[in-house]
C-alpha positions in Angstrom: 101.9 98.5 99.4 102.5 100.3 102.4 105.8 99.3 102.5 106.3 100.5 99.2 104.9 104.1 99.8 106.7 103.9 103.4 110.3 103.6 101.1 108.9 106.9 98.9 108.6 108.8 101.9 112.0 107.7 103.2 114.0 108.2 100.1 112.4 112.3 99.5 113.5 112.7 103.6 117.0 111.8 102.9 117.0 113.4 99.9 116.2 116.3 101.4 118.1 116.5 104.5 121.5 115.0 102.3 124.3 118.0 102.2 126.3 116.3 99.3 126.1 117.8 96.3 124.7 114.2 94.8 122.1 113.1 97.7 121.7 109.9 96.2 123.2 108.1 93.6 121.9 108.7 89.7 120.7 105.7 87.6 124.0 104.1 85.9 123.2 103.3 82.9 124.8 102.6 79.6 124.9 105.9 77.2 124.6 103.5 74.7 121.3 101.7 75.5 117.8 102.0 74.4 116.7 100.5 77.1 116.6 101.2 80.6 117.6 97.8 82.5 117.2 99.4 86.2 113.8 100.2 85.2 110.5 98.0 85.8 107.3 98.0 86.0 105.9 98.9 89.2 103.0 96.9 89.2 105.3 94.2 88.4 108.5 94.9 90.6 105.6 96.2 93.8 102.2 94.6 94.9 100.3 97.5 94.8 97.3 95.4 95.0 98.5 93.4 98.8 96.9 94.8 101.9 98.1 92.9 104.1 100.2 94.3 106.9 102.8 93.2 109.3 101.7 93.4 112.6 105.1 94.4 114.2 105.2 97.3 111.7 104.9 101.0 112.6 101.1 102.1 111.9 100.9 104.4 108.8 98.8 106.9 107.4 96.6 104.7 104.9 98.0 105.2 101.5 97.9 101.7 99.7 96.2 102.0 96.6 93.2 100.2 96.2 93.0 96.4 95.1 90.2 96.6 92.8 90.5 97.7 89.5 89.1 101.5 88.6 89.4 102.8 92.6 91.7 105.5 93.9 94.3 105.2 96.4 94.9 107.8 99.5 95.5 111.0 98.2 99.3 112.0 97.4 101.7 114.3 96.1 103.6 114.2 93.3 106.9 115.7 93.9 110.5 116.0 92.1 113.3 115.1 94.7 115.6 116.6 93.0 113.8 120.5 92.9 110.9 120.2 95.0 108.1 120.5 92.1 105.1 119.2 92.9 102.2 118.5 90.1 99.4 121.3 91.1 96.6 122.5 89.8 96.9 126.2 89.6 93.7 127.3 87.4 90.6 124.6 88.5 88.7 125.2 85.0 89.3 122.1 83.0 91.8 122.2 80.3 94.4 124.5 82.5 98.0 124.0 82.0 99.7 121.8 85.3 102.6 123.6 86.6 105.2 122.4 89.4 105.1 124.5 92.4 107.2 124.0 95.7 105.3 123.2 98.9 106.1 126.1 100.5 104.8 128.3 97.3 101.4 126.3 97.0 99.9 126.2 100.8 97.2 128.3 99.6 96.5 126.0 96.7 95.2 123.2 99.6 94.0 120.1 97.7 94.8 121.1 93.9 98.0 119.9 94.7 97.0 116.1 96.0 96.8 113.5 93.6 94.5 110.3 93.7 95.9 107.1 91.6 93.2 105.2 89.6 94.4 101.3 88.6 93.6 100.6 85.4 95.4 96.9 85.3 98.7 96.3 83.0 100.2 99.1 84.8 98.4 101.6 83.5 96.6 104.5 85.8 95.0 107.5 85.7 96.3 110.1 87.8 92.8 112.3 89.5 93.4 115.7 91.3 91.5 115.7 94.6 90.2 118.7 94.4 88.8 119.0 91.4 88.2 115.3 90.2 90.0 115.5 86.7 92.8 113.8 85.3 96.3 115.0 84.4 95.7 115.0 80.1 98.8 114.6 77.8 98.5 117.5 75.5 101.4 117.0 73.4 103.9 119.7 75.2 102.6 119.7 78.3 100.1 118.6 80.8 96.7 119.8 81.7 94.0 118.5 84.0 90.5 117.8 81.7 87.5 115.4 83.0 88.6 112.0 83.3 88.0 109.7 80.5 89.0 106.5 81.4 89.7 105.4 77.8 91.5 108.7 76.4 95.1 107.4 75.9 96.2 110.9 77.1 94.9 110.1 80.0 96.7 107.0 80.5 100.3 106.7 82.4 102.7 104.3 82.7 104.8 104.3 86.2 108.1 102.9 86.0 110.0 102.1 89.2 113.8 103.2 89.5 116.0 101.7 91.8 116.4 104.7 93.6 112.9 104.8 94.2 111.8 107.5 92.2 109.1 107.1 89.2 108.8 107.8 85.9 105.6 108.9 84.7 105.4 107.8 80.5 101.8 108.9 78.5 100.3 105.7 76.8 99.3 108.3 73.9 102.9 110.0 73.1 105.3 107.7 74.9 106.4 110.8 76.7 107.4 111.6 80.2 106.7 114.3 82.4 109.5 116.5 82.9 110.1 119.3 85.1 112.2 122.4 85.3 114.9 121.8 88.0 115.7 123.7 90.9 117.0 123.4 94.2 114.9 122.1 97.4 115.9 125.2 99.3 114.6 127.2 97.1 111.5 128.5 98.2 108.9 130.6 96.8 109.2 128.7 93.3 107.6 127.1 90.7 108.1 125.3 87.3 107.4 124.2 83.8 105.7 120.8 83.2 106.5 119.3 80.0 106.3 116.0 77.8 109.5 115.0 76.9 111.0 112.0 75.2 111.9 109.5 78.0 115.7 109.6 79.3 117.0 106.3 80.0 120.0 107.9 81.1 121.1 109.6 84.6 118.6 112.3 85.1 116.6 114.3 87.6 113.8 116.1 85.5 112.1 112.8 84.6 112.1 111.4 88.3 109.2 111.5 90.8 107.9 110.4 94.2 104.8 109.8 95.3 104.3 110.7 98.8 101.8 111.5 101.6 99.5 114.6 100.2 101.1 117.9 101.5 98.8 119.0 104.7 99.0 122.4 106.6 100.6 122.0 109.8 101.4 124.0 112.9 104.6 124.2 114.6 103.2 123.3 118.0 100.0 120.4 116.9 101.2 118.9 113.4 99.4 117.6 111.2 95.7 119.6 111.8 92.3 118.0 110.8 
């Protein structure tokens, strides 16, 4: 699993440092399929439940999720590599609409913008905001964050692993994905629509996520602070 997450946080660096007008290249799929055949499921394609570590690796910061059913992993963010938009919780009352800000727009937002992932088994999680311990809800256009329910279909999301590495995120209720508005990573000050959408099978970067160690604050002289 940590090599999994360890690939996530690789593929948003060189996606962010690429100066090609295509950083990486787009799913090729047929326009005429249904189907997305570069797509799994990334419970299937990933042990997401195997902790055990290579002792010649590079320690990590502790993200795999956990390998019991119903726990959370490390906290993450959700980002878009294509704009920057990360899943945050701007309003902490339940029932608030979930909007996609940029990192550099949401440092005062702290933990509403880290994300915990709970396995439900069959590939299936629930996605819990750290900060205020409710789950992203599928309300039909968008998404908003309401107390977690672990049988509310809305509640429910399929990931789906891309060979490029990013995710998509599908409801169980709708058969939507989360989609974002897209911008451009050096764009600062920004932030952006979340909505459910029908899933794209096709090339696309509004339907694409990464899940990546939780935004911290940092100084330019220590790092990462505690």
């Amino acid at each position: 699993m940590r090599n999994l997450l360890f690939l996530l946080f690789i593929s948003i660096f060189f996606i962010s440092c690429a100066g090609t007008k295509t950083p990486y290249a787009p799913l090729a799929i047929d326009d005429n399929s249904t189907t997305n055949n570069l797509k799994s499921n990334l419970f299937n394609r990933f042990d997401l439940g195997n902790n055990s570590n290579n002792s010649n690796s590079s320690p990590l910061l502790n993200l795999s999720l956990s390998t019991s059913l119903g726990s959370k992993s490390a906290p993450l963010t959700i980002i878009n590599p294509k704009g920057g938009s990360a899943i945050t919780v701007w309003a902490l009352a339940p029932g608030n609409w979930l909007w996609g800000y940029t990192l550099d727009n949401s440092k005062d937002f702290g933990a509403a913008r880290s994300w915990q992932v709970i396995n439900l088994g069959d590939d299936i999680v629930l996605i819990s905001n750290f900060l205020t311990n409710t789950c992203i809800h599928d309300e039909g256009s968008g998404i908003t964050h309401r107390n977690c329910d672990i049988n509310n279909k809305s509640q429910q999301w399929h990931l789906s692993a891309m060979d490029n590495g990013a995710i998509q995120i599908k409801s169980s209720a709708s058969s939507k994905c989360i989609t974002t508005d897209l911008g451009s990573l050096t764009q600062t000050g920004s932030y952006y629509s979340l909505a459910m959408r029908e899933c794209n099978f096709k090339p696309n970067f509004n339907q694409q996520w990464v899940f990546i160690p939780e935004a911290a604050p940092t100084s330019p002289l220590l790092g990462y602070q505690q």
